[in-house]
One Martini backbone bead per residue (centre of mass of N, CA, C, O) as a GRO file, in nm:
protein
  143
    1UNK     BB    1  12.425   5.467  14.373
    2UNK     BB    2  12.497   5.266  14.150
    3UNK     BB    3  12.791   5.175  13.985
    4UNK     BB    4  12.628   5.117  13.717
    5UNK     BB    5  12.493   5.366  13.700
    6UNK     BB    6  12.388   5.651  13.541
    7UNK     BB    7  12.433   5.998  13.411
    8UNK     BB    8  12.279   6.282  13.321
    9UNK     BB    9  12.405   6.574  13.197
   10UNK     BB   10  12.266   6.888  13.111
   11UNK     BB   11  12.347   7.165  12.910
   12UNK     BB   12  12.155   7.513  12.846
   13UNK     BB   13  12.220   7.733  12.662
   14UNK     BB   14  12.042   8.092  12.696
   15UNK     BB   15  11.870   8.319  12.615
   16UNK     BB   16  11.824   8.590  12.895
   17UNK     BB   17  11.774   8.814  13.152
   18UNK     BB   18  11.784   8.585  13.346
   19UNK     BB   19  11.726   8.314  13.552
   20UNK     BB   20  11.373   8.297  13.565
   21UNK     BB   21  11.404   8.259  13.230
   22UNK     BB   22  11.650   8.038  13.189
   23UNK     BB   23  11.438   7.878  13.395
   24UNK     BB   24  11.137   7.860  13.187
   25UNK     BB   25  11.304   7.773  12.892
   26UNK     BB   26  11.342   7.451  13.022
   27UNK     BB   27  10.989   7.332  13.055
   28UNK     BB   28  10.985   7.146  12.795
   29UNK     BB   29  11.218   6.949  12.858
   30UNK     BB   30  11.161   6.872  13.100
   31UNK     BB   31  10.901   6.751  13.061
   32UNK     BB   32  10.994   6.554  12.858
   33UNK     BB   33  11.255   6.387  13.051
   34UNK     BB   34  11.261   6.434  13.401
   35UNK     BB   35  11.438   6.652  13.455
   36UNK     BB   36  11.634   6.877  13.650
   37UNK     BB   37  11.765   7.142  13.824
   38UNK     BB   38  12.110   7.225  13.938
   39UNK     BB   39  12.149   7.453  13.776
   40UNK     BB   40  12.238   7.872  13.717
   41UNK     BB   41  12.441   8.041  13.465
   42UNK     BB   42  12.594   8.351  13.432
   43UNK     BB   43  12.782   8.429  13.102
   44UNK     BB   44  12.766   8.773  13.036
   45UNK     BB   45  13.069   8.816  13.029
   46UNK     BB   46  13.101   8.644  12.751
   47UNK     BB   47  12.755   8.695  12.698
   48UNK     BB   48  12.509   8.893  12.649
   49UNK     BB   49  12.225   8.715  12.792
   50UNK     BB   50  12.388   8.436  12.948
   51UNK     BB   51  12.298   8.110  12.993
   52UNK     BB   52  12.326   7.841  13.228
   53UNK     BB   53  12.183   7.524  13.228
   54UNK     BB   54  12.117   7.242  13.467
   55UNK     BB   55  12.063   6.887  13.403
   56UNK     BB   56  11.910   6.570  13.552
   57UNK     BB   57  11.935   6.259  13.520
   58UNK     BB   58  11.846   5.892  13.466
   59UNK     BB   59  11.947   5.631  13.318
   60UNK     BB   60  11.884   5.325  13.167
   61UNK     BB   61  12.133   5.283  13.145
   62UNK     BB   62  12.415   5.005  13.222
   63UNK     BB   63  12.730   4.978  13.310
   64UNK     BB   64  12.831   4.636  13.296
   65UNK     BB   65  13.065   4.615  13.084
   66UNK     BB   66  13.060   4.828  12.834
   67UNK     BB   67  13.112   5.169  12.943
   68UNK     BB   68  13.131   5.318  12.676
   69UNK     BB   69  12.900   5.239  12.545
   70UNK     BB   70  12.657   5.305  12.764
   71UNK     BB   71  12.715   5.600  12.711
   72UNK     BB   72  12.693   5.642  12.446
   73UNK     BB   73  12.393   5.508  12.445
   74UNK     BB   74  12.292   5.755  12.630
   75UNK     BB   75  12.303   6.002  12.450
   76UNK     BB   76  12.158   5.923  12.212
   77UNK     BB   77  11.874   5.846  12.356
   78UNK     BB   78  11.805   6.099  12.441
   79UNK     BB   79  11.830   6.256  12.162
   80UNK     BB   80  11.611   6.122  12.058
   81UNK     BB   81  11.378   6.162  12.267
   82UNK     BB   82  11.329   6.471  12.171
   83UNK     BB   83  11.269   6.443  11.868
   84UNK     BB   84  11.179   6.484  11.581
   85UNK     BB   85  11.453   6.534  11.375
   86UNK     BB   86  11.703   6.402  11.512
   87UNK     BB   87  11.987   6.332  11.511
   88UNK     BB   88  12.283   6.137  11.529
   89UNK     BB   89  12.503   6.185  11.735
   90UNK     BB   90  12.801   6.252  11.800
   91UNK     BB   91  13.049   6.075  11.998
   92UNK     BB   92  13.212   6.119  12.335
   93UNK     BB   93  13.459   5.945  12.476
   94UNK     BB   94  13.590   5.920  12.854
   95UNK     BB   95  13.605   5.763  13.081
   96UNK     BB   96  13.343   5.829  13.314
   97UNK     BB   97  13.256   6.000  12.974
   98UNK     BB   98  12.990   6.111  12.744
   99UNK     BB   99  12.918   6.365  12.436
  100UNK     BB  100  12.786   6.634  12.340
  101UNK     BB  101  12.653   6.860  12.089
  102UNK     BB  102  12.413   7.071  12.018
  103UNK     BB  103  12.412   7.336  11.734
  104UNK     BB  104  12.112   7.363  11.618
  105UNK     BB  105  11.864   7.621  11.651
  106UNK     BB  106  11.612   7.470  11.503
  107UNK     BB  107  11.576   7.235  11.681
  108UNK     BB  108  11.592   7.339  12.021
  109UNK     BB  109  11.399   7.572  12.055
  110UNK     BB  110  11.142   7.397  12.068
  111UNK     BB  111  11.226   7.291  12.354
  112UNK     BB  112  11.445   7.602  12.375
  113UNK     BB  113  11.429   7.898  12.406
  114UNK     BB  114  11.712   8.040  12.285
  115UNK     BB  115  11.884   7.856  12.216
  116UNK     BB  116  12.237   7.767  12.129
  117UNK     BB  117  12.313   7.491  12.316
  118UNK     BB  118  12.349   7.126  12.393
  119UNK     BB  119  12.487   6.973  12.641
  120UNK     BB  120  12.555   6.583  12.665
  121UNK     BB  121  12.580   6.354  12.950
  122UNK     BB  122  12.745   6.086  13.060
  123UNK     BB  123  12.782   5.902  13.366
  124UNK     BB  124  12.992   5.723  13.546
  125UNK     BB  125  12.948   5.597  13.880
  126UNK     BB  126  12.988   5.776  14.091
  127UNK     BB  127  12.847   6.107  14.171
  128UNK     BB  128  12.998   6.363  14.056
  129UNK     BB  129  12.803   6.610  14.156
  130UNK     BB  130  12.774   6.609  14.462
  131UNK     BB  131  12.468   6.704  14.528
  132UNK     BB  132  12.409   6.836  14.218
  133UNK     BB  133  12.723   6.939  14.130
  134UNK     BB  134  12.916   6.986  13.885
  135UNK     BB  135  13.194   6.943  13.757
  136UNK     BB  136  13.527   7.083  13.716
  137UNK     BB  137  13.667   7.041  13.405
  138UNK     BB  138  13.577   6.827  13.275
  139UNK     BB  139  13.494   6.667  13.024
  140UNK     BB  140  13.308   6.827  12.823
  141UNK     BB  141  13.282   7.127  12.961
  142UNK     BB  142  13.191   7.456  12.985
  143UNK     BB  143  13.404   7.771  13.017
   0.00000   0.00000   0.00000
């Protein structure tokens, strides 16, 4: 991964009776954005019958000069590119990560059925996952 390259992280609340359940309600997401799943997390615990799916994919955003800009950028490209009629979310900015959140369920079950929200990030410099395992703590992720 080049230092300028970003790199998107969505993770999709949605409710499911397994993990089987809740990564295969995320495949018209996958189909439609080229993001791939890098964990599904049980949060049962939190909210019977919850899982957070985590995807990741490549911004074609680069962050050359301005990192905030390029962050805010690659989030809501993404945003946008998810279906018509999706607003141009409020975006979150922290270099070296910028985020959303989308809470309105009559637009995102379109895309994952049952979802209930989906945090989208974008990170620039190394690839913070590691090996595709999301940091944990950073700024916007859900505990």
């Amino acid at each position: 991964m080049d230092e300028d390259d970003l790199v998107l992280l969505i993770t999709v609340v949605v409710e499911a009776a397994d993990e089987h359940q809740a990564r295969g309600s995320c495949d018209a997401l996958i189909s439609r954005t080229g993001a791939r799943i890098v964990d599904a997390r049980d949060c049962s615990d939190e909210e019977p019958g919850c899982w957070a799916v985590v995807l990741t994919r490549p911004s074609a955003e680069k962050a050359t000069h301005n990192v905030s800009a390029a962050l805010a950028r690659a989030v809501r490209t993404f945003v946008r590119g998810l279906a018509d009629g999706f607003p141009t979310p409020r975006v979150a900015c922290e270099p070296p990560t910028a985020w959303t959140v989308l809470d309105e369920p009559e637009l995102i079950t379109g895309l994952v059925p049952g979802a209930e929200r989906v945090l989208v990030e974008a990170w620039a410099g190394d690839d913070p996952f590691g090996a595709g395992t999301p940091r944990d703590n950073a700024p916007g992720r859900p505990s």
